[in-house]
C-alpha positions as CSV (number, residue, x, y, z in Angstrom):
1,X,2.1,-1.5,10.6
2,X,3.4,1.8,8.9
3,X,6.0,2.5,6.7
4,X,9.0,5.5,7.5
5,X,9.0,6.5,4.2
6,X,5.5,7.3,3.8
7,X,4.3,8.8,7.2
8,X,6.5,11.2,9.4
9,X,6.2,9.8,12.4
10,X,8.0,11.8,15.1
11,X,9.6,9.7,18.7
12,X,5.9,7.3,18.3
13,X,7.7,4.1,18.8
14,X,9.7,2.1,21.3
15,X,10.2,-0.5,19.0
16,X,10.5,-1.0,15.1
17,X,11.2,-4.5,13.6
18,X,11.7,-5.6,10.1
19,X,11.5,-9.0,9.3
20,X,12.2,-9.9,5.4
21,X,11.5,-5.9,3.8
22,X,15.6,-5.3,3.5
23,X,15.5,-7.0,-0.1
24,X,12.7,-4.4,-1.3
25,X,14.7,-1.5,-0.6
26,X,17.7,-0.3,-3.1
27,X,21.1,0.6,-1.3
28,X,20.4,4.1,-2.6
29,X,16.9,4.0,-0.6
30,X,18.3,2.8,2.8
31,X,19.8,5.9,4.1
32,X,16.2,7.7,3.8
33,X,14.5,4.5,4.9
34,X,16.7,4.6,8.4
35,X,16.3,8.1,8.7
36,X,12.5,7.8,9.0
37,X,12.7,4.8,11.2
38,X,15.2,7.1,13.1
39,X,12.7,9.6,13.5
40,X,9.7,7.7,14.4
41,X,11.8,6.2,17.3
42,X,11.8,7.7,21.1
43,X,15.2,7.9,22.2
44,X,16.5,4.8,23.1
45,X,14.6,3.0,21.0
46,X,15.4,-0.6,18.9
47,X,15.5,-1.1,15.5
48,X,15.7,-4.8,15.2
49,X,16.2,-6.9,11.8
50,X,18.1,-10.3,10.9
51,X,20.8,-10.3,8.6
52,X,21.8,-13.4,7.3
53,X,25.2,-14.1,6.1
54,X,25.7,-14.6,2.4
55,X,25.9,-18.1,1.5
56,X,29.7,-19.4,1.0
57,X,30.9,-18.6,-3.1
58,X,30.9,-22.4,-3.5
59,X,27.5,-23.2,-2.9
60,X,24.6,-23.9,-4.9
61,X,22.8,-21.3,-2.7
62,X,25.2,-18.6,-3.5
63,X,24.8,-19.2,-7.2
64,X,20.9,-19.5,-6.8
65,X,20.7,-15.6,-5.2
66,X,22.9,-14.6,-7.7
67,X,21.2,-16.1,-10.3
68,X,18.0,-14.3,-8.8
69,X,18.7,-11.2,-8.5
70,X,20.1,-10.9,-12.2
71,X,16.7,-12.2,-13.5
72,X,15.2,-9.5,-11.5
73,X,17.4,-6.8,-12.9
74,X,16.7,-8.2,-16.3
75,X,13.1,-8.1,-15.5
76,X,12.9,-4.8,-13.8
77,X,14.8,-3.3,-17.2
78,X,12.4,-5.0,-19.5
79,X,8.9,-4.9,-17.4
80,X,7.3,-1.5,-15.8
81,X,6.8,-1.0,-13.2
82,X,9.4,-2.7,-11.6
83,X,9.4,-5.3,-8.3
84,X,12.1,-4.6,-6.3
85,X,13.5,-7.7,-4.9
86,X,17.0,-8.6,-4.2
87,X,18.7,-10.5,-1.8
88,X,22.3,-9.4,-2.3
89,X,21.6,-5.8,-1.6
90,X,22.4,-5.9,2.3
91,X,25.6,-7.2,3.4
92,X,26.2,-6.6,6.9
93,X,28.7,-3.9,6.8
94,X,27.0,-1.6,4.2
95,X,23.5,-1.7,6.5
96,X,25.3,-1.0,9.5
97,X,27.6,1.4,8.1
98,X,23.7,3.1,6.7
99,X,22.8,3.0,10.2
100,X,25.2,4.8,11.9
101,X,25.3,7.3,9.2
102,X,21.1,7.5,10.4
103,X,22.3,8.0,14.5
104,X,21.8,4.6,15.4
105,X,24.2,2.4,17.4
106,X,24.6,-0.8,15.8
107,X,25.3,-3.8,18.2
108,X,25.3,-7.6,16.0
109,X,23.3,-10.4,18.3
110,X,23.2,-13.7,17.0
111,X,19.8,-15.6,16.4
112,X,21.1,-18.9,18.3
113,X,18.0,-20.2,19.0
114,X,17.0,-20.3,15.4
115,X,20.2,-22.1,14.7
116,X,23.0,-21.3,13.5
117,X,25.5,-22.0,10.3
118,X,29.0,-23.0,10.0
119,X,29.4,-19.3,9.1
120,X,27.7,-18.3,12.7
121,X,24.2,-17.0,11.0
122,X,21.7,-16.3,11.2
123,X,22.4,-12.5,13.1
124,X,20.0,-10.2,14.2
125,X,21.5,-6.9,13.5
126,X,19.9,-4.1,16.4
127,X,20.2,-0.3,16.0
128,X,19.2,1.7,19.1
129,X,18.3,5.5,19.1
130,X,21.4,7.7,21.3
């Protein structure tokens, strides 16, 4: 396992997956993040990662992440150094909109075999190298 962000790898990879590492990377990190994973890939590679749709506004589990990710900003301004983890920091259109910006070309596949929600997620969301 290596991370972009820390070793330049140059077209070493066919394949890069993230499972579950979105939430430990700011919005303002991403871009960089999929330029590195952009790099490290040959051309035509896949980046593949689920994104999960948010939770409906009138759920308990909307109001859980919510409530999450405020005590982690309030502990991350209180508590050094700090633990980046959020889970409201990757909708769907700001990570693909990231990705293009990075070169990739973003195609949405849905997880069906894992189940799926009245909302239609779980989604894989794949990014291939031009």
């Amino acid at each position: 396992m290596a991370s972009p962000t820390i070793k330049p790898f140059a077209a070493a990879f066919d394949l890069a997956v993230s499972f579950g590492a979105d939430g430990h990377f700011l919005p303002a990190e991403r871009p960089a993040l999929f330029a590195g994973v952009y790099r490290a890939l040959r051309p035509g590679g896949v980046f593949a990662f689920p994104v999960v749709a948010p939770p409906p506004v009138t759920s308990r589990g909307y109001w859980a992440l919510l409530g999450f990710d405020l005590a982690m900003r309030v502990r991350n301004t209180v508590w050094r150094p700090p633990f980046v983890m959020y889970y409201r920091t990757c909708p769907l259109h700001a990570v693909r909109d990231d990705l293009i910006a990075s070169g990739f070309t973003v195609t949405t596949v849905p997880l069906t075999a894992l189940g799926r929600r009245e909302d239609g997620s779980p989604h894989k969301c794949r990014a291939r190298r031009r």
